[in-house]
PQR file with spaces between the fields and no chain letter, atoms N, CA, C, O and H, PARSE charges and radii, in Angstrom:
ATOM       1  N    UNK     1       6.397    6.706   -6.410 -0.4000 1.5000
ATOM       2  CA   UNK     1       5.568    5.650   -6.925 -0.0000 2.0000
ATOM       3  C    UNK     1       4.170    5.786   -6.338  0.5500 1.7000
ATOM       4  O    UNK     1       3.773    5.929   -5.181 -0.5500 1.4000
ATOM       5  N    UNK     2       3.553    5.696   -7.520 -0.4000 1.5000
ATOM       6  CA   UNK     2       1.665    5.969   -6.895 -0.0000 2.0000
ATOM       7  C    UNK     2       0.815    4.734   -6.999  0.5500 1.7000
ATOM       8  O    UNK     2       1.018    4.241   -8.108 -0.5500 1.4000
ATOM       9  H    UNK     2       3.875    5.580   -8.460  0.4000 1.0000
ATOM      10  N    UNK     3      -0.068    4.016   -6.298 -0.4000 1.5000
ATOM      11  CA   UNK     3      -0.754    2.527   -6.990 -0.0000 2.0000
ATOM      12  C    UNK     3      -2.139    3.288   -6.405  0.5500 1.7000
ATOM      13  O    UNK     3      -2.462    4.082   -5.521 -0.5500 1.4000
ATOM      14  H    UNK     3      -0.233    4.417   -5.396  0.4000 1.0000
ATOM      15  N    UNK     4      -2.653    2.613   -7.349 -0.4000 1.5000
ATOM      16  CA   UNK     4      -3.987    2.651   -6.560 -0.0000 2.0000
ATOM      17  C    UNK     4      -5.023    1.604   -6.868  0.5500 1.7000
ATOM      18  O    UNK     4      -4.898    0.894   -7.866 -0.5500 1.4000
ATOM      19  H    UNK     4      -2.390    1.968   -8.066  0.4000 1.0000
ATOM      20  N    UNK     5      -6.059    1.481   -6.031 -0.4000 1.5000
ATOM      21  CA   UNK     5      -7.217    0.348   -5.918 -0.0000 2.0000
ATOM      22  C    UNK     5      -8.171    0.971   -5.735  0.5500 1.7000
ATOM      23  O    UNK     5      -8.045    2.195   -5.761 -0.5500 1.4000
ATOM      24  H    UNK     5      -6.161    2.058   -5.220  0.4000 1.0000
ATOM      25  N    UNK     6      -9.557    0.360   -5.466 -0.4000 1.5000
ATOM      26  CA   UNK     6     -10.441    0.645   -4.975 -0.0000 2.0000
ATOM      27  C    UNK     6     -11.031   -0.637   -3.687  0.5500 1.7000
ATOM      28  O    UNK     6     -11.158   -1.856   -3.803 -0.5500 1.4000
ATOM      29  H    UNK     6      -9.660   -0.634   -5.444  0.4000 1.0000
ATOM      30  N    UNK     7     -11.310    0.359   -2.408 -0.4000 1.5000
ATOM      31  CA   UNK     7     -11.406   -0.183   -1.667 -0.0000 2.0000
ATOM      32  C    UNK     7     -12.710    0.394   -0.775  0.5500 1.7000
ATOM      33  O    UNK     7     -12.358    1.494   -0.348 -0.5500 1.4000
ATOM      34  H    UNK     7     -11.206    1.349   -2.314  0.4000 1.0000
ATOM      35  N    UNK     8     -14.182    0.066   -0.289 -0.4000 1.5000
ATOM      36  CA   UNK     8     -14.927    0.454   -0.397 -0.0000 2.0000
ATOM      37  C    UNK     8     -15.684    1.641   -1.000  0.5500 1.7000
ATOM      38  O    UNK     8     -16.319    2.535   -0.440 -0.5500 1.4000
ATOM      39  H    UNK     8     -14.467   -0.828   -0.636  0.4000 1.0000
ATOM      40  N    UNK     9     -15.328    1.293   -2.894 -0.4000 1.5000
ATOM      41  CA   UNK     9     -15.814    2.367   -3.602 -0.0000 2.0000
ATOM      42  C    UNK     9     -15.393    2.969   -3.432  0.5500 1.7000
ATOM      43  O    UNK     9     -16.034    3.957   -3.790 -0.5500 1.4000
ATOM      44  H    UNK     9     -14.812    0.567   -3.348  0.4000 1.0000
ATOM      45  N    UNK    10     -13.732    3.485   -2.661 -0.4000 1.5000
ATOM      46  CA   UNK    10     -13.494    4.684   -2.726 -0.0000 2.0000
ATOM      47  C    UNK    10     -11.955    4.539   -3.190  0.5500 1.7000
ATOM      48  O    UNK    10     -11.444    3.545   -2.674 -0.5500 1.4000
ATOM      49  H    UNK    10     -13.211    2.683   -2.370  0.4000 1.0000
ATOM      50  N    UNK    11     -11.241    5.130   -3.872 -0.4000 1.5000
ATOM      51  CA   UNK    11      -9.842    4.608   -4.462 -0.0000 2.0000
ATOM      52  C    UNK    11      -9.084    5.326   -3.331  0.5500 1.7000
ATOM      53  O    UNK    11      -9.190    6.458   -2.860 -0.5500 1.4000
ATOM      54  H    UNK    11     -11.657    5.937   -4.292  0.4000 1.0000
ATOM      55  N    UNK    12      -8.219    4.197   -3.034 -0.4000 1.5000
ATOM      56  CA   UNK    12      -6.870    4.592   -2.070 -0.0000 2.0000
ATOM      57  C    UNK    12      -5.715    4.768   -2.913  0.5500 1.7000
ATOM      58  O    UNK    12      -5.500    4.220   -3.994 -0.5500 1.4000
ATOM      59  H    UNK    12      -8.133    3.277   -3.417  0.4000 1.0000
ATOM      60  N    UNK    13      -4.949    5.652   -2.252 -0.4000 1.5000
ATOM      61  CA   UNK    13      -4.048    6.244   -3.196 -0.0000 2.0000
ATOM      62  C    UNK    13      -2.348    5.821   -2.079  0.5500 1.7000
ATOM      63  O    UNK    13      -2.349    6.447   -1.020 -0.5500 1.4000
ATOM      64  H    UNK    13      -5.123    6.097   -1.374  0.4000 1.0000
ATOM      65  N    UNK    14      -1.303    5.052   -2.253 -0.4000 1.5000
ATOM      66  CA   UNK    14      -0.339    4.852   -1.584 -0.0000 2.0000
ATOM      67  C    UNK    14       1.223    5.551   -2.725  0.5500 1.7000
ATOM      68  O    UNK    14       1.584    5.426   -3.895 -0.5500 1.4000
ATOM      69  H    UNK    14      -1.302    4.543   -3.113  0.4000 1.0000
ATOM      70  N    UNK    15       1.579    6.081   -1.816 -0.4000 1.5000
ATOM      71  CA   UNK    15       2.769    7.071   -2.469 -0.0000 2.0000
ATOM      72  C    UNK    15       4.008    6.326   -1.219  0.5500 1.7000
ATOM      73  O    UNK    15       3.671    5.977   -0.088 -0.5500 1.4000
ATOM      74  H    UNK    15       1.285    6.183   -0.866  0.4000 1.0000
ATOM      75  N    UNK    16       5.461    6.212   -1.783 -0.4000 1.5000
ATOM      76  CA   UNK    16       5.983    5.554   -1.282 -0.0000 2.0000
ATOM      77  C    UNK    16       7.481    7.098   -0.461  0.5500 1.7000
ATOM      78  O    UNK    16       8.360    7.318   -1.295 -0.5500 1.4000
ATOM      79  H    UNK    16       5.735    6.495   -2.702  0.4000 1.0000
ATOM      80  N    UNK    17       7.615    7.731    0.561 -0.4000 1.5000
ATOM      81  CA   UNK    17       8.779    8.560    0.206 -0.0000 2.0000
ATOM      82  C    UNK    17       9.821    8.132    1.439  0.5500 1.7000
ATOM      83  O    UNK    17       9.638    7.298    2.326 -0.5500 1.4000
ATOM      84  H    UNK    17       6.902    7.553    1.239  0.4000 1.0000
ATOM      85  N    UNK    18      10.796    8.854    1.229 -0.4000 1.5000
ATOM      86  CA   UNK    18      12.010    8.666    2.335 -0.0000 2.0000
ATOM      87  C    UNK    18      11.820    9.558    3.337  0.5500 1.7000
ATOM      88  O    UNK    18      11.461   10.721    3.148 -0.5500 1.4000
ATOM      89  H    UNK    18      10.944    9.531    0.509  0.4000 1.0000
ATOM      90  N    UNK    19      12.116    8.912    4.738 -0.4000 1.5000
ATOM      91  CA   UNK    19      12.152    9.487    5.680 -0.0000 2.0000
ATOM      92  C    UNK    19      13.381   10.709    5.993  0.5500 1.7000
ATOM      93  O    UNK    19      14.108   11.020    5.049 -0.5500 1.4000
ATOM      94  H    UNK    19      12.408    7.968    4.892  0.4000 1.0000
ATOM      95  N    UNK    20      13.521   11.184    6.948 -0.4000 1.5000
ATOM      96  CA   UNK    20      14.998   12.313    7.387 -0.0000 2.0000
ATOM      97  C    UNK    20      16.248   11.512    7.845  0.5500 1.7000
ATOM      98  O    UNK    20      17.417   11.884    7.739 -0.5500 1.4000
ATOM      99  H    UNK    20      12.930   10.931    7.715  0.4000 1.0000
ATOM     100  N    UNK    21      15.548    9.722    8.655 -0.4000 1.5000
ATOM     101  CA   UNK    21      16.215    9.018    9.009 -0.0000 2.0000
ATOM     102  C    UNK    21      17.196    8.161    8.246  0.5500 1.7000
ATOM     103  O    UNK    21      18.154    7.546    8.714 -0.5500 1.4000
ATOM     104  H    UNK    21      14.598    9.421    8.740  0.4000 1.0000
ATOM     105  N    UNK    22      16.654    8.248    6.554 -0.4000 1.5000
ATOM     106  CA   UNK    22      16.895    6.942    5.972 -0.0000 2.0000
ATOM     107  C    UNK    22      15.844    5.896    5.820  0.5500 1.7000
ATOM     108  O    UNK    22      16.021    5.151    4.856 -0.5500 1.4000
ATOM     109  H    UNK    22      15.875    8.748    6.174  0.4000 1.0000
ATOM     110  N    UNK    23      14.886    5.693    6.484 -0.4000 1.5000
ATOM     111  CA   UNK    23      13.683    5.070    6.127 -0.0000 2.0000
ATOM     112  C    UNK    23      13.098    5.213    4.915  0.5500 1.7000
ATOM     113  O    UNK    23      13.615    5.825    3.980 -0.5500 1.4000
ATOM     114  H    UNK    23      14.742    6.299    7.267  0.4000 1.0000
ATOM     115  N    UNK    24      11.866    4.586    4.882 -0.4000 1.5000
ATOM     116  CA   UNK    24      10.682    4.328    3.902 -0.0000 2.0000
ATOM     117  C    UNK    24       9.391    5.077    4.751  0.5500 1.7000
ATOM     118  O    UNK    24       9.268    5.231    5.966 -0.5500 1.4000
ATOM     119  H    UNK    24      11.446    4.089    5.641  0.4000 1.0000
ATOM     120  N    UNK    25       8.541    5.454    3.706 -0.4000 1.5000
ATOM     121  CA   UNK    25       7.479    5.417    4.563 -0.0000 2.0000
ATOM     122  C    UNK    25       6.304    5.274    3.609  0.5500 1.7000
ATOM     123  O    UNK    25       6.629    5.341    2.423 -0.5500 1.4000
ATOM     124  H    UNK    25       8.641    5.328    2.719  0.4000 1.0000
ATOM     125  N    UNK    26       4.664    5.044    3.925 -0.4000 1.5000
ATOM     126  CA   UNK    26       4.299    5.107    2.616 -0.0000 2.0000
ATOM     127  C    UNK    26       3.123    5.790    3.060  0.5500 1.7000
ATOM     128  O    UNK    26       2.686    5.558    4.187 -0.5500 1.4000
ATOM     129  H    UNK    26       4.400    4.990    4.888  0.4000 1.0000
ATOM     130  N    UNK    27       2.486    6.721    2.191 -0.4000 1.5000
ATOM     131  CA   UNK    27       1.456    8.088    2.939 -0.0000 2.0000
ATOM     132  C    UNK    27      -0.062    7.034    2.089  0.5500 1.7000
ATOM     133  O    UNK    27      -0.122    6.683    0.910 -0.5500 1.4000
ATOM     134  H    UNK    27       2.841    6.909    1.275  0.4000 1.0000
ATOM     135  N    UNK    28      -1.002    6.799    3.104 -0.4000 1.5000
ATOM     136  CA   UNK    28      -2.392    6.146    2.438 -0.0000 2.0000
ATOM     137  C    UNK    28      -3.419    7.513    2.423  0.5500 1.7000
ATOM     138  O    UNK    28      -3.591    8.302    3.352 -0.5500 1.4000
ATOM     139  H    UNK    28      -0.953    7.084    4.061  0.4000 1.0000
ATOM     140  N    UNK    29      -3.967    7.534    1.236 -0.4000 1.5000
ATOM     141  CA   UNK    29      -4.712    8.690    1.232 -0.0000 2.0000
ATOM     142  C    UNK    29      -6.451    8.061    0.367  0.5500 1.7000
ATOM     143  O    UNK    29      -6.669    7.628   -0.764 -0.5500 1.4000
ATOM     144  H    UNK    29      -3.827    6.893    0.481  0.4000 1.0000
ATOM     145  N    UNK    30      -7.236    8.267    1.392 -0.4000 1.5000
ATOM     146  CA   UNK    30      -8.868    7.687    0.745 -0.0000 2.0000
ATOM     147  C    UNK    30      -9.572    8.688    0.279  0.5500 1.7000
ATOM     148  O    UNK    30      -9.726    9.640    1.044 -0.5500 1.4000
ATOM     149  H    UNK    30      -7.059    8.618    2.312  0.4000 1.0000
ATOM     150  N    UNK    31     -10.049    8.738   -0.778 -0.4000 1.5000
ATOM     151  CA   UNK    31     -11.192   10.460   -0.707 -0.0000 2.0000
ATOM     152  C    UNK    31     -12.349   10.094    0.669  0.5500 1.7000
ATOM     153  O    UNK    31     -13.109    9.138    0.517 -0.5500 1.4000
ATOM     154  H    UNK    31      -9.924    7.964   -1.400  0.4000 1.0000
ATOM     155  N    UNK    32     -12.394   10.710    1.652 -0.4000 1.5000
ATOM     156  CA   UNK    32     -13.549   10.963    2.629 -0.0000 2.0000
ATOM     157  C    UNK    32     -12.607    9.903    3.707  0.5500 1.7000
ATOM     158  O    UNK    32     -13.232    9.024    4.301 -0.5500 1.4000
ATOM     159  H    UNK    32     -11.777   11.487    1.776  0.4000 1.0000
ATOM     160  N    UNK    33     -11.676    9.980    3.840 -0.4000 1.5000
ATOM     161  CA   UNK    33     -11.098    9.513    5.156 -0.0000 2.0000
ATOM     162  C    UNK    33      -9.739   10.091    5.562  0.5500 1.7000
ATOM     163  O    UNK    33      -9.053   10.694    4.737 -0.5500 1.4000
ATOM     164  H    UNK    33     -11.169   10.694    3.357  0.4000 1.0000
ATOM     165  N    UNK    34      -9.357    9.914    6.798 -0.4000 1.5000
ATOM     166  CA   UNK    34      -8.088   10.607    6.904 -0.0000 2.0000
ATOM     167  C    UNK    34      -7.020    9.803    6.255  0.5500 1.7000
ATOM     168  O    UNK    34      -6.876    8.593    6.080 -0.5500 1.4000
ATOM     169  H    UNK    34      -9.914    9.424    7.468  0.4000 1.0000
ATOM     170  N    UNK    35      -5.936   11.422    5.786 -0.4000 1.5000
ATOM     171  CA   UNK    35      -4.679   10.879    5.558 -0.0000 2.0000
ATOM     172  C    UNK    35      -3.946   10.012    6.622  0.5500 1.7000
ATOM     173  O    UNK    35      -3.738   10.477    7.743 -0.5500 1.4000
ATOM     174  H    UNK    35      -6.053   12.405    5.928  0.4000 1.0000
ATOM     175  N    UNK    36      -3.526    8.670    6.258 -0.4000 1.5000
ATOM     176  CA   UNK    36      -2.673    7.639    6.950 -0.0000 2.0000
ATOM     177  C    UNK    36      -1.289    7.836    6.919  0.5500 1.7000
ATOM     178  O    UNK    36      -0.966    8.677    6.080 -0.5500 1.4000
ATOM     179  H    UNK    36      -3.695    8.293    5.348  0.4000 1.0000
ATOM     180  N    UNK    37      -0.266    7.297    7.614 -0.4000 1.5000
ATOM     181  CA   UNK    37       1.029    6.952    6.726 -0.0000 2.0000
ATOM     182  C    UNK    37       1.913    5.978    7.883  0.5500 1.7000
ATOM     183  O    UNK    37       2.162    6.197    9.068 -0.5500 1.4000
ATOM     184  H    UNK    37      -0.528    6.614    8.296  0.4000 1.0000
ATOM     185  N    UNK    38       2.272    4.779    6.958 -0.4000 1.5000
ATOM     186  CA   UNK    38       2.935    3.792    7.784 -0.0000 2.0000
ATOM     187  C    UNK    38       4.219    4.476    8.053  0.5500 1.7000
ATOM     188  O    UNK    38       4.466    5.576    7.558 -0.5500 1.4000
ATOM     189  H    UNK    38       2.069    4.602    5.995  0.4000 1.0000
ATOM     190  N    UNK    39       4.897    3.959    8.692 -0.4000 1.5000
ATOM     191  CA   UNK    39       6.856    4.375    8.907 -0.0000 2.0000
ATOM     192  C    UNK    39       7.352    3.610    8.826  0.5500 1.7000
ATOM     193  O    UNK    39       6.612    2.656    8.584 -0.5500 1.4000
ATOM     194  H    UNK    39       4.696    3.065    9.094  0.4000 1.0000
ATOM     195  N    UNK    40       8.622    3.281    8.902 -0.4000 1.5000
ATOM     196  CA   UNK    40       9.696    2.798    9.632 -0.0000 2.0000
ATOM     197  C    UNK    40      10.244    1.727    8.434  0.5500 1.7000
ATOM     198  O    UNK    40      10.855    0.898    9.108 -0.5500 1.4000
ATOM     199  H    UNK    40       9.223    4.055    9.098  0.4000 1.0000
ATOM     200  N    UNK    41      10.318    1.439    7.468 -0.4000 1.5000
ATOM     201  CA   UNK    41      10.373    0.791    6.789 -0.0000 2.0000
ATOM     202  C    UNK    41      11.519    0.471    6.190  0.5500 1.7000
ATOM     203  O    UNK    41      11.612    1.292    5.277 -0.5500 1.4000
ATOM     204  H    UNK    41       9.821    2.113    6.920  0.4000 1.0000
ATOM     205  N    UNK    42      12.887   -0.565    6.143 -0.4000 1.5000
ATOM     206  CA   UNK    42      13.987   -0.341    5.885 -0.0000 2.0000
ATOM     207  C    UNK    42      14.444   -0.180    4.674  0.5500 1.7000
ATOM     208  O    UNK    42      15.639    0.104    4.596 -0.5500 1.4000
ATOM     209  H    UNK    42      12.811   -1.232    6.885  0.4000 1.0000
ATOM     210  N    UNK    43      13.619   -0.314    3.330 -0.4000 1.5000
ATOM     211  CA   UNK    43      13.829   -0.333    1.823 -0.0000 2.0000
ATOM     212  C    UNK    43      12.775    0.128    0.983  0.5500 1.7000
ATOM     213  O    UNK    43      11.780   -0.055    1.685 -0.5500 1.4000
ATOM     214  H    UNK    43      12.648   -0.545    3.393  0.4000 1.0000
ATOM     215  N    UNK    44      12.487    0.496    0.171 -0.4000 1.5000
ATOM     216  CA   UNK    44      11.498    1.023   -0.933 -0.0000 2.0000
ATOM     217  C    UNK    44      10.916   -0.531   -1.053  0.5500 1.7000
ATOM     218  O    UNK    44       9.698   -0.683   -0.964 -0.5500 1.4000
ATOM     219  H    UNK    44      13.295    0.644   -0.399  0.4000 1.0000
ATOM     220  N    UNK    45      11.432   -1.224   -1.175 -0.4000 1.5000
ATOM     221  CA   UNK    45      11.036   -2.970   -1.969 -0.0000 2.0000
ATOM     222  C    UNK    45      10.527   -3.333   -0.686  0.5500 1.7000
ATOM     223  O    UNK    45       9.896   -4.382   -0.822 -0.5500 1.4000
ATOM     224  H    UNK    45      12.422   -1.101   -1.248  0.4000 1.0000
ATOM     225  N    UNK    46      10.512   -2.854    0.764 -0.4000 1.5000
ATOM     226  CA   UNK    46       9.568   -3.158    1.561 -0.0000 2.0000
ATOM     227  C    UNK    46       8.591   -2.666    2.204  0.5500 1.7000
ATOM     228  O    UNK    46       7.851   -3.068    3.102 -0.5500 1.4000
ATOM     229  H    UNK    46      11.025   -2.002    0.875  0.4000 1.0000
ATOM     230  N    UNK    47       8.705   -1.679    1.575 -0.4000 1.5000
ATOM     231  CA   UNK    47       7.541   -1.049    1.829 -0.0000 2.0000
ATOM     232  C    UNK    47       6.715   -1.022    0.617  0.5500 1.7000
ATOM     233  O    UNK    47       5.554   -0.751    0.922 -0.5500 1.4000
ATOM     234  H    UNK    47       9.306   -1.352    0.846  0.4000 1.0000
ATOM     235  N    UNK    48       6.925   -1.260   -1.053 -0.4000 1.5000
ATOM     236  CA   UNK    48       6.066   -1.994   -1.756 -0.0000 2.0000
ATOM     237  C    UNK    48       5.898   -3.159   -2.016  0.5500 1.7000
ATOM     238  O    UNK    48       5.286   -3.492   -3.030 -0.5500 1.4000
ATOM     239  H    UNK    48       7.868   -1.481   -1.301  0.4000 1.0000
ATOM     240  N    UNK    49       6.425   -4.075   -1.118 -0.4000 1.5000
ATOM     241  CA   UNK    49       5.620   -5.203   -0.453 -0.0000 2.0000
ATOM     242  C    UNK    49       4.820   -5.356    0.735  0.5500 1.7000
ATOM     243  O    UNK    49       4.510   -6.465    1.172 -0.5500 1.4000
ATOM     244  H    UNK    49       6.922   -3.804   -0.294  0.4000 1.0000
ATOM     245  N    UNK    50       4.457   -4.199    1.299 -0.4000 1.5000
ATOM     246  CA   UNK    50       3.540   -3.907    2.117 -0.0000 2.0000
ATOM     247  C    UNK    50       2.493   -3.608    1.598  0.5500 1.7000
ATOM     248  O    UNK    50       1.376   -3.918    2.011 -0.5500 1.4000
ATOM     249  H    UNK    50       4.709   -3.299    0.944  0.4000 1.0000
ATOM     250  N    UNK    51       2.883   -2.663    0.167 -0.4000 1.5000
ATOM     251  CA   UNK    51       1.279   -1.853   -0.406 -0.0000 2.0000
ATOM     252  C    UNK    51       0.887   -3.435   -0.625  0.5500 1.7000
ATOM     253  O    UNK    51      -0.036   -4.130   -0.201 -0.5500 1.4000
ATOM     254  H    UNK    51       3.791   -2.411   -0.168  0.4000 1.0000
ATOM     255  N    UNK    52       2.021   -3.684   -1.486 -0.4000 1.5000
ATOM     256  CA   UNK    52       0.864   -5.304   -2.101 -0.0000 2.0000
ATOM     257  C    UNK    52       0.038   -6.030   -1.169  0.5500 1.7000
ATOM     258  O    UNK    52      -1.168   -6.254   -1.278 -0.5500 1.4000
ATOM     259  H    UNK    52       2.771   -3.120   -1.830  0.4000 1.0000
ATOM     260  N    UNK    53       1.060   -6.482    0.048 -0.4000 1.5000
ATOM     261  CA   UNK    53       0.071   -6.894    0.844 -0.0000 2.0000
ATOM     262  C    UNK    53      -1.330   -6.331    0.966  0.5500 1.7000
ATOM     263  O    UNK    53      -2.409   -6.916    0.875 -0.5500 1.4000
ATOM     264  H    UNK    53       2.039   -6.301    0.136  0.4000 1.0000
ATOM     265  N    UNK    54      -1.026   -4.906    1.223 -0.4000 1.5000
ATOM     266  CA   UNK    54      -2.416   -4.156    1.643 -0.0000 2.0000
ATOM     267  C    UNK    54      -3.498   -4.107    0.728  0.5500 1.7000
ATOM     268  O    UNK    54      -4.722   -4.143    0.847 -0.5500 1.4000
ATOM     269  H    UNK    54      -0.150   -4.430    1.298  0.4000 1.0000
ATOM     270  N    UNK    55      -2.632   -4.008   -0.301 -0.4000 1.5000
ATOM     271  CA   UNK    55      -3.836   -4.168   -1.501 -0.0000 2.0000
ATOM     272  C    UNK    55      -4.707   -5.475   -1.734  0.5500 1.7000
ATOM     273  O    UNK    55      -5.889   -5.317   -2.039 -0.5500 1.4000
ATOM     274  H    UNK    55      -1.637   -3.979   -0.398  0.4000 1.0000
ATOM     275  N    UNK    56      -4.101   -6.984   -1.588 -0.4000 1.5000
ATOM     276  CA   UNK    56      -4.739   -7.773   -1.410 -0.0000 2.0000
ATOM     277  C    UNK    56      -5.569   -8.350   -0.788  0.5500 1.7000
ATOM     278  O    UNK    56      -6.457   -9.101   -1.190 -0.5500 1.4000
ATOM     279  H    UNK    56      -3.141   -7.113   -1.340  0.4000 1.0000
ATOM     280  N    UNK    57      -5.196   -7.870    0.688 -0.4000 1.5000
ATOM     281  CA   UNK    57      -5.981   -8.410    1.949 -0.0000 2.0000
ATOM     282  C    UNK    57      -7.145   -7.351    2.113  0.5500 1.7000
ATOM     283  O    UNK    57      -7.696   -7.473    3.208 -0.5500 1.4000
ATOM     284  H    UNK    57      -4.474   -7.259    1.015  0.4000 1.0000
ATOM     285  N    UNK    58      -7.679   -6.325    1.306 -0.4000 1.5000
ATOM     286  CA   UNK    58      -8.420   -5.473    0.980 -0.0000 2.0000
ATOM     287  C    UNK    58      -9.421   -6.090    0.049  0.5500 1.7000
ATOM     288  O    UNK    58     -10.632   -5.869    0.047 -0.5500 1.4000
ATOM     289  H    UNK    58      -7.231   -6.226    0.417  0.4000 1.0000
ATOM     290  N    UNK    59      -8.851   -6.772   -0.624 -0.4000 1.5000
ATOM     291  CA   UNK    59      -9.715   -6.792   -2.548 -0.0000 2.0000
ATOM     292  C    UNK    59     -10.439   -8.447   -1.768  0.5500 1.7000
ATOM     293  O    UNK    59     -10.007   -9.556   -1.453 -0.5500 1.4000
ATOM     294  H    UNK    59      -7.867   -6.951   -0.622  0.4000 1.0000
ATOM     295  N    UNK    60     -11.885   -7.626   -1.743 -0.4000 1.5000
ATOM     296  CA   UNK    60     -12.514   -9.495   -1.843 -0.0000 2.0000
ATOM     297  C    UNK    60     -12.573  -10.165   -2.829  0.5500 1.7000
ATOM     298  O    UNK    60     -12.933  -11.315   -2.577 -0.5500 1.4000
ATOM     299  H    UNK    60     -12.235   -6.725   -1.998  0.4000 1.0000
ATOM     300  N    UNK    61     -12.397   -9.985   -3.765 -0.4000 1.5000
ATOM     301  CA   UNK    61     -12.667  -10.566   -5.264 -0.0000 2.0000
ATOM     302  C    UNK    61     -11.093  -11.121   -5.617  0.5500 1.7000
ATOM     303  O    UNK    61     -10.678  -11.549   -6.694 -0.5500 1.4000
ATOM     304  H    UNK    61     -12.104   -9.051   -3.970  0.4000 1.0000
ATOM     305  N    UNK    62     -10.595  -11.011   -4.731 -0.4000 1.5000
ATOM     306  CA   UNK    62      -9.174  -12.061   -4.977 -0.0000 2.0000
ATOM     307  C    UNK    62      -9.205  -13.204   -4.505  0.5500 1.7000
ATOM     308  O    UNK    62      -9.446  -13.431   -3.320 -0.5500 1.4000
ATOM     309  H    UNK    62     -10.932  -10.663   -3.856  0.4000 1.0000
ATOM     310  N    UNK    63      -8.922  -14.233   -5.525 -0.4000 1.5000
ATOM     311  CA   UNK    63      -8.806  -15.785   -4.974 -0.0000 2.0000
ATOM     312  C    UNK    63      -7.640  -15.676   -3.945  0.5500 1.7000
ATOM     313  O    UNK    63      -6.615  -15.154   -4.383 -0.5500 1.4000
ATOM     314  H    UNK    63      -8.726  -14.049   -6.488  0.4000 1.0000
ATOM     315  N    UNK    64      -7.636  -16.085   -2.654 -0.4000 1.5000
ATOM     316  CA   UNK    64      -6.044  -16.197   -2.168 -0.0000 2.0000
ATOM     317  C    UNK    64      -6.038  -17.658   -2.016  0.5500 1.7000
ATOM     318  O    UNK    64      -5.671  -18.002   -0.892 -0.5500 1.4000
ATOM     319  H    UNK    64      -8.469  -16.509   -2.299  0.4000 1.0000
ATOM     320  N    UNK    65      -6.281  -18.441   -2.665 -0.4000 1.5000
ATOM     321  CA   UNK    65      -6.072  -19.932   -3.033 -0.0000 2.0000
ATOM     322  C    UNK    65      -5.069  -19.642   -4.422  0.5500 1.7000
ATOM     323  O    UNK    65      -4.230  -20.542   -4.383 -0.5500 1.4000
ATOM     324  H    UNK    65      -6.580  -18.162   -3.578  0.4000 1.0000
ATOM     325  N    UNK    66      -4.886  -19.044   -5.247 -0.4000 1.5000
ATOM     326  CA   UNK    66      -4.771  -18.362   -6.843 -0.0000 2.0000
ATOM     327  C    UNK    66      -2.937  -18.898   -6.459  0.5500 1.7000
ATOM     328  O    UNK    66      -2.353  -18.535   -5.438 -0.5500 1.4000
ATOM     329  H    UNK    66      -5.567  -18.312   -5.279  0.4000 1.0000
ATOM     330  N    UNK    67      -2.477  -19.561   -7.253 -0.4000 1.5000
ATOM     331  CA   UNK    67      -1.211  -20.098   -7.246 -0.0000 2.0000
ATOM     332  C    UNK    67      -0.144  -19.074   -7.513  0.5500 1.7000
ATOM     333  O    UNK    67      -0.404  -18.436   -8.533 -0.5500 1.4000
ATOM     334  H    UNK    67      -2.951  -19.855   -8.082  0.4000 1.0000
ATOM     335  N    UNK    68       1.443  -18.557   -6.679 -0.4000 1.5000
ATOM     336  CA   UNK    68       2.020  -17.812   -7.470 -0.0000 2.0000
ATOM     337  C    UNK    68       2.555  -17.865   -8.668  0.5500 1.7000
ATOM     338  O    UNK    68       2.626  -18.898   -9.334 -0.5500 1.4000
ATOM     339  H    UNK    68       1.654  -19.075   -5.850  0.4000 1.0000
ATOM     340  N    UNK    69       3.013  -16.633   -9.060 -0.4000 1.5000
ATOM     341  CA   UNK    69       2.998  -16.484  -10.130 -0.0000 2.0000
ATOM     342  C    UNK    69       4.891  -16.275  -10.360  0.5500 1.7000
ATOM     343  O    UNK    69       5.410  -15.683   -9.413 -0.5500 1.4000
ATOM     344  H    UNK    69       2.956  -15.794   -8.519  0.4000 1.0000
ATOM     345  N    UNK    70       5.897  -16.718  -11.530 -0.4000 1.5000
ATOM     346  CA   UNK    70       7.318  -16.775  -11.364 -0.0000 2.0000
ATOM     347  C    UNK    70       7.446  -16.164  -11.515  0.5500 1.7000
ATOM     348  O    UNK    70       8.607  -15.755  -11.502 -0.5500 1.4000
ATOM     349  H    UNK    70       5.475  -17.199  -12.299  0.4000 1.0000
């Protein structure tokens, strides 16, 4: 799974894969910054509720007043 945003003009790219352990992990890749990558993650569904997080708390142009959604 690939998402991407833009996050100071530059699009981040989050790819989600399995560890050797059984984990999650998710590799952050910026054009002009180093490759990242979180670990340890016990499920795919939590570690793309991490991108989301990340993606939001990134984006200024998001209301986080903005009501959820069902």
């Amino acid at each position: 799974m690939m998402r991407h945003h833009i996050r100071a003009m530059a699009k981040t790219t989050y790819q989600v894969f399995v560890e050797r352990d059984g984990n999650f992990g998710v590799v952050l890749d910026q054009m002009g910054a180093l490759v990242r990558t979180a670990r340890g993650f016990d499920s795919k569904a939590s570690a793309q509720d991490w991108i989301a997080r990340e993606e939001n708390a990134d984006n200024p142009l998001r209301n986080k007043r903005e009501p959820a959604r069902p």
